[in-house]
VOBA-1610 file (N, C-alpha, C; in pm, whole numbers, padded with zeros to 5 digits, always signed):
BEGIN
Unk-00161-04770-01646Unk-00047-04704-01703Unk-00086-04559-01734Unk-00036-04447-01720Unk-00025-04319-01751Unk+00006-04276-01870Unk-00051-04240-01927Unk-00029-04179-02082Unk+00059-04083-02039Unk+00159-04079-02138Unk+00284-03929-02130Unk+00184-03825-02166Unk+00188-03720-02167Unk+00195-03573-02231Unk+00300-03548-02351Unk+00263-03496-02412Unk+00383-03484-02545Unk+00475-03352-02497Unk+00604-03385-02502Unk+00653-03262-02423Unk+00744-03135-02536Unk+00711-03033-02553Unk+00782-02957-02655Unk+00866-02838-02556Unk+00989-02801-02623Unk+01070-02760-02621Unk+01068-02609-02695Unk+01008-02467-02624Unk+00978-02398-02732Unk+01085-02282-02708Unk+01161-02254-02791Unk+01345-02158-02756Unk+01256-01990-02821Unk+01241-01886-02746Unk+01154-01766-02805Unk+01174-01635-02731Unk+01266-01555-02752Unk+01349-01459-02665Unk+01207-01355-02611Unk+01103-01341-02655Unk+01020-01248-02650Unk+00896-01357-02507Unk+00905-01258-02407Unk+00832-01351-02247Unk+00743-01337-02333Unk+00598-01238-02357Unk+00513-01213-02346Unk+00438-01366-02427Unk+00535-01407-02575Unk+00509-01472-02665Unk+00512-01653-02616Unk+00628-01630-02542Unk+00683-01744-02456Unk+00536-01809-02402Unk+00468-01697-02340Unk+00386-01736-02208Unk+00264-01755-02276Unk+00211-01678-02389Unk+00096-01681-02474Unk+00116-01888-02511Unk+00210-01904-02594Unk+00216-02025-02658Unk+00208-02073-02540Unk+00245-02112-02446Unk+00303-02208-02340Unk+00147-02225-02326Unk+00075-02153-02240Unk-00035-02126-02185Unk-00165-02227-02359Unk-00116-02174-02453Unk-00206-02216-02546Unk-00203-02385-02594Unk-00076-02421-02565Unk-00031-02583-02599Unk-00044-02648-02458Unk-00058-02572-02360Unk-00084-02622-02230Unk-00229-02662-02233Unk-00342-02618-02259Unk-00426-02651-02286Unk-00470-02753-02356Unk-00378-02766-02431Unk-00426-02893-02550Unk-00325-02999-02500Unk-00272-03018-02339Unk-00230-03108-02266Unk-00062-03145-02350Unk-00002-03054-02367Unk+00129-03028-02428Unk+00173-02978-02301Unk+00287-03087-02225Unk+00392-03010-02181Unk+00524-02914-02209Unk+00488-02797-02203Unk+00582-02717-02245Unk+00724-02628-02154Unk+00824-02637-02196Unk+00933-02628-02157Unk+01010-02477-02275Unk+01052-02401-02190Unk+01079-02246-02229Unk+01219-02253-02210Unk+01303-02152-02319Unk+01391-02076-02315Unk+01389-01985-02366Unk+01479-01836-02380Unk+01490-01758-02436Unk+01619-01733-02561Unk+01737-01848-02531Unk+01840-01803-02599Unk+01883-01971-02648Unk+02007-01938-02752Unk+02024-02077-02834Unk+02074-02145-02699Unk+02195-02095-02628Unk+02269-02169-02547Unk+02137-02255-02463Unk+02074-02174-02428Unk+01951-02280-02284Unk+01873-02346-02388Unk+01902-02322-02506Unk+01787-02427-02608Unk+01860-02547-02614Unk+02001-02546-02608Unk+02087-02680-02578Unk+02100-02724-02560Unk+02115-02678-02389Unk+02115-02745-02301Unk+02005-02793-02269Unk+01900-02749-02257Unk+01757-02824-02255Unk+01721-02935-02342Unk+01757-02906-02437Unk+01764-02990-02588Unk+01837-03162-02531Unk+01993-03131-02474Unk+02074-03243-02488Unk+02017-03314-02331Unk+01962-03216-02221Unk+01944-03279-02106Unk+01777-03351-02068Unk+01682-03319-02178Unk+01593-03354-02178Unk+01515-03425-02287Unk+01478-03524-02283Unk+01372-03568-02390Unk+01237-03485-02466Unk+01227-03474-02601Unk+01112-03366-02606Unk+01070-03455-02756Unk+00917-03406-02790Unk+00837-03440-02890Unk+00857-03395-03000Unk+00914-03224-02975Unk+00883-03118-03077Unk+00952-03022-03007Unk+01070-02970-03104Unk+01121-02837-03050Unk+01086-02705-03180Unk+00985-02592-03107Unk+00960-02508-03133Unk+01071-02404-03096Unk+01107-02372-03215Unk+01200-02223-03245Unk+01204-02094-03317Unk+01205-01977-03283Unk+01219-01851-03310Unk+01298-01849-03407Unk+01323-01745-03512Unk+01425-01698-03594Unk+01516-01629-03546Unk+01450-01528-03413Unk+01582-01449-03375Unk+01570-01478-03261Unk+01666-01488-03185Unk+01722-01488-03074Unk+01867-01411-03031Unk+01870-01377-02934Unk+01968-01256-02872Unk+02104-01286-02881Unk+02152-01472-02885Unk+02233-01501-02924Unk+02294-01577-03053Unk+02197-01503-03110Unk+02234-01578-03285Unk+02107-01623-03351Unk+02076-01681-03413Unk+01988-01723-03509Unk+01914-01862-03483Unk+01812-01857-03492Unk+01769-02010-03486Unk+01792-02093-03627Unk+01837-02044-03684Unk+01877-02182-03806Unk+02026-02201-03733Unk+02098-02121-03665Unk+02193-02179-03571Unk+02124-02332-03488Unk+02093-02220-03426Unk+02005-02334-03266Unk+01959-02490-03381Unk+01890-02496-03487Unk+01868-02583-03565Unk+01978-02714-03576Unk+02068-02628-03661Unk+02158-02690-03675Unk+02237-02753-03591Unk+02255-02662-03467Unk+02316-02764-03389Unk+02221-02844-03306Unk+02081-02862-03279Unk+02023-02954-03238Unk+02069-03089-03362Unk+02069-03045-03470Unk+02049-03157-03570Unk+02201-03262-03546Unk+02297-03185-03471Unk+02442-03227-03410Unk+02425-03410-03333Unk+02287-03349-03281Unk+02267-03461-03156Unk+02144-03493-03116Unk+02048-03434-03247Unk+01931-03545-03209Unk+01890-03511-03393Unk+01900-03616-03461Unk+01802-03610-03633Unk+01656-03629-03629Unk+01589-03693-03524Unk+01482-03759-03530Unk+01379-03660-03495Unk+01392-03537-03389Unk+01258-03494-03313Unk+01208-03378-03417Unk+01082-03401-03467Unk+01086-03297-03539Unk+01090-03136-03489Unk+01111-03018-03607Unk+01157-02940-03565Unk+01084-02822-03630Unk+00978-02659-03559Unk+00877-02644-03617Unk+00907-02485-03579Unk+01000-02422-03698Unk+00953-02264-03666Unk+00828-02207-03672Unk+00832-02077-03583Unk+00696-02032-03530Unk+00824-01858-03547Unk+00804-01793-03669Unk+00873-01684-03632Unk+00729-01595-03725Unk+00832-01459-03698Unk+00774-01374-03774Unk+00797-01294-03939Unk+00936-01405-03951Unk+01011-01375-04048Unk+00931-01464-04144Unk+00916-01356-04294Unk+00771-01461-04355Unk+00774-01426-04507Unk+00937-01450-04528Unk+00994-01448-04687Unk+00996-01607-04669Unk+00945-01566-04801Unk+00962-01776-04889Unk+01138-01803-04846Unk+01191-01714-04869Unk+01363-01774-04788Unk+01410-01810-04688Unk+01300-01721-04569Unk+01290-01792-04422Unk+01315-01917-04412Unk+01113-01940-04473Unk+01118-02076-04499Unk+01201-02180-04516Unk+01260-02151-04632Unk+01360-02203-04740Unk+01496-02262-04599Unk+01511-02151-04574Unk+01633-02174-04504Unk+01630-02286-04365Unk+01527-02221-04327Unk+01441-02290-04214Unk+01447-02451-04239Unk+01394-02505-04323Unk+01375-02672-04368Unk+01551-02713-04404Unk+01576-02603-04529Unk+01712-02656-04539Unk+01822-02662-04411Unk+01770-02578-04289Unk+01891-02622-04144Unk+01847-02704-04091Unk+01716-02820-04118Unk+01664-02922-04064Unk+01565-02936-04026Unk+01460-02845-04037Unk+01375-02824-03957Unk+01247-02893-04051Unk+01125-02909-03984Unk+01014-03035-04096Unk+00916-02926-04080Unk+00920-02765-04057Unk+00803-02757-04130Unk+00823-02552-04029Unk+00747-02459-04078Unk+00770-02323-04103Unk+00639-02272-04096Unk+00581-02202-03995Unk+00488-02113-03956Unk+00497-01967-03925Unk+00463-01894-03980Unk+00432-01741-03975Unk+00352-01686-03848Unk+00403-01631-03751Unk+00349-01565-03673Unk+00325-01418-03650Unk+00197-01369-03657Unk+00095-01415-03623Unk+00012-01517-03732Unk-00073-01642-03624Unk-00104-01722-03673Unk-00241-01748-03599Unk-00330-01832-03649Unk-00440-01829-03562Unk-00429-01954-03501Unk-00436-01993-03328Unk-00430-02079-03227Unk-00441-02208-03292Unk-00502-02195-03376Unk-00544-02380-03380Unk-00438-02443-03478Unk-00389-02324-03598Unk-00323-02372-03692Unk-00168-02433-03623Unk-00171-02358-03540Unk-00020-02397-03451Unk-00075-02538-03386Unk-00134-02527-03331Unk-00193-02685-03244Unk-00214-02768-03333Unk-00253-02718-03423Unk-00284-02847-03541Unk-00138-02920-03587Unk-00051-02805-03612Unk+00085-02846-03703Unk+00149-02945-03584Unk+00140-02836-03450Unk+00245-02928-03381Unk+00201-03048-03335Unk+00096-03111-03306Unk-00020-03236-03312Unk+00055-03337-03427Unk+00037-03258-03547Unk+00020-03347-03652Unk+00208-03386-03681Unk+00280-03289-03635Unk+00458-03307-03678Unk+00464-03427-03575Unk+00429-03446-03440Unk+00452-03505-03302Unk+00385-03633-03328Unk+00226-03647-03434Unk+00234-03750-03454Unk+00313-03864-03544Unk+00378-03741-03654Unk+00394-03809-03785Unk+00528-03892-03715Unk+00604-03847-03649Unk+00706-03876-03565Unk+00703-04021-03511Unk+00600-04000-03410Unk+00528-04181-03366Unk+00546-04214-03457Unk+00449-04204-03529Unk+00436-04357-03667Unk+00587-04394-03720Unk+00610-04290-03748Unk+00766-04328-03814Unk+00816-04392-03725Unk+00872-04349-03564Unk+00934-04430-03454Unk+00881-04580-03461Unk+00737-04593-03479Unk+00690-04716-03421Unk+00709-04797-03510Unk+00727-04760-03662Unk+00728-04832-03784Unk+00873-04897-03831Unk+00982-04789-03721Unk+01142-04813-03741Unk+01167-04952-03627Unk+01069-04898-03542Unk+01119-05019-03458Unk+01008-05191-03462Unk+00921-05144-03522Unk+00859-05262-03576Unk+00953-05330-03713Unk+00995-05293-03787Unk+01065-05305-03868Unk+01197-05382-03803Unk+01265-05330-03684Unk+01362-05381-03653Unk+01379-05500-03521Unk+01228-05547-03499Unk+01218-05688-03428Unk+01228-05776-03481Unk+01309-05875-03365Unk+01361-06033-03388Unk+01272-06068-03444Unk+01264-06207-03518Unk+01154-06310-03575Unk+01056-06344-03461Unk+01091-06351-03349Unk+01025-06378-03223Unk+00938-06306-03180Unk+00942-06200-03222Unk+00874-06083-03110Unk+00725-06037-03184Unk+00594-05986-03122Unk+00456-06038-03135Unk+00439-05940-03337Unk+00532-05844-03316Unk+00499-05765-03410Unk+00517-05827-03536Unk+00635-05894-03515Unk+00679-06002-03655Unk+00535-06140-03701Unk+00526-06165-03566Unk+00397-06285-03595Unk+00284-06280-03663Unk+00247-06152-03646Unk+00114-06108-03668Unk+00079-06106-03834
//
């Protein structure tokens, strides 16, 4: 059987930044998937499965506590991990309160980003595996045990 790759979703109007991260979570065997604006964060969002969607504060067509919010429209579960440069405690603030599980300041040093998004992508599993262990028949091996 093939182990997946964990696949993130990172929405970041600026290429240069796009290609830095991509290139840096690529390494640490993160498939990564790019846009620049909320609309292609959407559509990528609603047409693809992802681990972790990484988002900007600004974008060319509005705001990422936009883009947030309306991911939160049609998926509650994937966690959700700004990476901006905007780096008032209100960012923040605002950031978690449009849904998002957690707020990074960029510039940041490589690992702290790999670490967060590692550790959001795992916390995710456990929870998934724990919702659906939780929700097997009397029959099934997880209940027996």
């Amino acid at each position: 059987m093939q182990v997946k790759n964990p696949r993130v979703l990172y929405i970041e109007d600026h290429e240069d930044t796009r290609e830095l991260v991509t290139l840096l979570l690529g390494q640490k065997s993160f498939d990564v998937v790019t846009g620049g604006t909320i609309e292609t964060g959407i559509a990528l969002a609603r047409a693809q499965e992802f681990d972790l969607y990484l988002l900007d504060s600004w974008l060319p067509d509005g705001s990422g506590l936009d883009l947030c919010q309306r991911i939160r429209e049609f998926d509650q579960t994937t966690p959700i991990l700004f990476y901006s440069a905007a780096a008032y405690e209100m960012d923040r603030a605002e950031a978690i309160a449009s849904g998002a599980q957690a707020y990074l300041v960029k510039p940041s040093p490589p690992s702290e980003l790999c670490n967060l998004v590692t550790s959001l992508i795992n916390s995710n599993s456990l929870v998934r595996a724990t919702v659906a262990c939780t929700t097997c028949g009397p029959n099934t091996p997880q209940q027996q045990a």
